[in-house]
C-alpha positions in Angstrom: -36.9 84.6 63.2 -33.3 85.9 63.0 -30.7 83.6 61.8 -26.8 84.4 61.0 -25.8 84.9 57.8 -21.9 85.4 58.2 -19.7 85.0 61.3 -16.0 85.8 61.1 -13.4 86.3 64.6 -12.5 89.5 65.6 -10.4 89.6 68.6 -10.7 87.5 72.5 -13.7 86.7 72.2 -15.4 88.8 69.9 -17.5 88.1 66.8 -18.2 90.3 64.2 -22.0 88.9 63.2 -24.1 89.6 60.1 -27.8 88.6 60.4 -30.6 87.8 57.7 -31.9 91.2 58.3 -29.1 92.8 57.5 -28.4 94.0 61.0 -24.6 93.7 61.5 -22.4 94.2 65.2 -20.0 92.5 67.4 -20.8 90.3 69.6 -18.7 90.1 72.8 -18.8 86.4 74.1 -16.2 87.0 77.2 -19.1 87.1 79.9 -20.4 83.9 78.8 -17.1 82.0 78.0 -16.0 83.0 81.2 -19.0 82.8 83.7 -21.1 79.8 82.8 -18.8 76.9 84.4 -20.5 74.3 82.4 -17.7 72.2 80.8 -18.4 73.0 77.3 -18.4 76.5 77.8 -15.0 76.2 80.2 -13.3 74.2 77.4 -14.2 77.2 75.2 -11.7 79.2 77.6 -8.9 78.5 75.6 -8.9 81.3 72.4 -7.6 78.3 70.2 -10.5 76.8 70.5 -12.9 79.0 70.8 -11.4 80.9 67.3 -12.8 77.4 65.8 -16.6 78.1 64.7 -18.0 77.5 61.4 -22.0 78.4 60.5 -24.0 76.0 61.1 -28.2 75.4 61.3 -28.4 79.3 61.2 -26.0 79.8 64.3 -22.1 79.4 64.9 -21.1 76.3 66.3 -17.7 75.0 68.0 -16.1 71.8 67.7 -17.0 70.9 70.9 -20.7 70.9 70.0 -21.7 73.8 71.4 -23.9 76.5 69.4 -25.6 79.3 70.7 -29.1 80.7 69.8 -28.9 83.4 67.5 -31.8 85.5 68.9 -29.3 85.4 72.2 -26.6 86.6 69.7 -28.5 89.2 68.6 -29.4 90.6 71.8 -25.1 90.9 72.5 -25.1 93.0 69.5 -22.4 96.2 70.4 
């Protein structure tokens, strides 16, 4: 099981990830931000908001509530 071990913003919507394993990357969240029209991914539309993550059960999670499996995360690794 992968979890993530650091998390810090990059730039638009980009995450630069560090999992347990060591395995490092950026993820690119733009597809997902922009194309799933489920309210609590549109609210994460705005940068301001979506820059506000912290760690969180092994995954980043927004204000909002919304957190995002890591093993999907580490399949967006660049």
């Amino acid at each position: 099981m992968v979890y993530i071990t650091e998390a810090q913003y990059v730039d638009g919507y980009k995450l630069q990830l560090v999992f347990n394993n060591k395995k490092q990357g950026i993820v690119d969240l733009s597809d997902t931000i922009k194309h799933d029209h489920r309210p609590i991914f549109t609210e994460l539309s705005d940068l301001k908001k979506f820059k506000r993550f912290r760690l969180e059960a092994d995954t980043i999670v927004w204000e909002n509530g919304l957190d995002i499996a890591p093993e999907y995360l580490y399949q967006k690794l660049i």
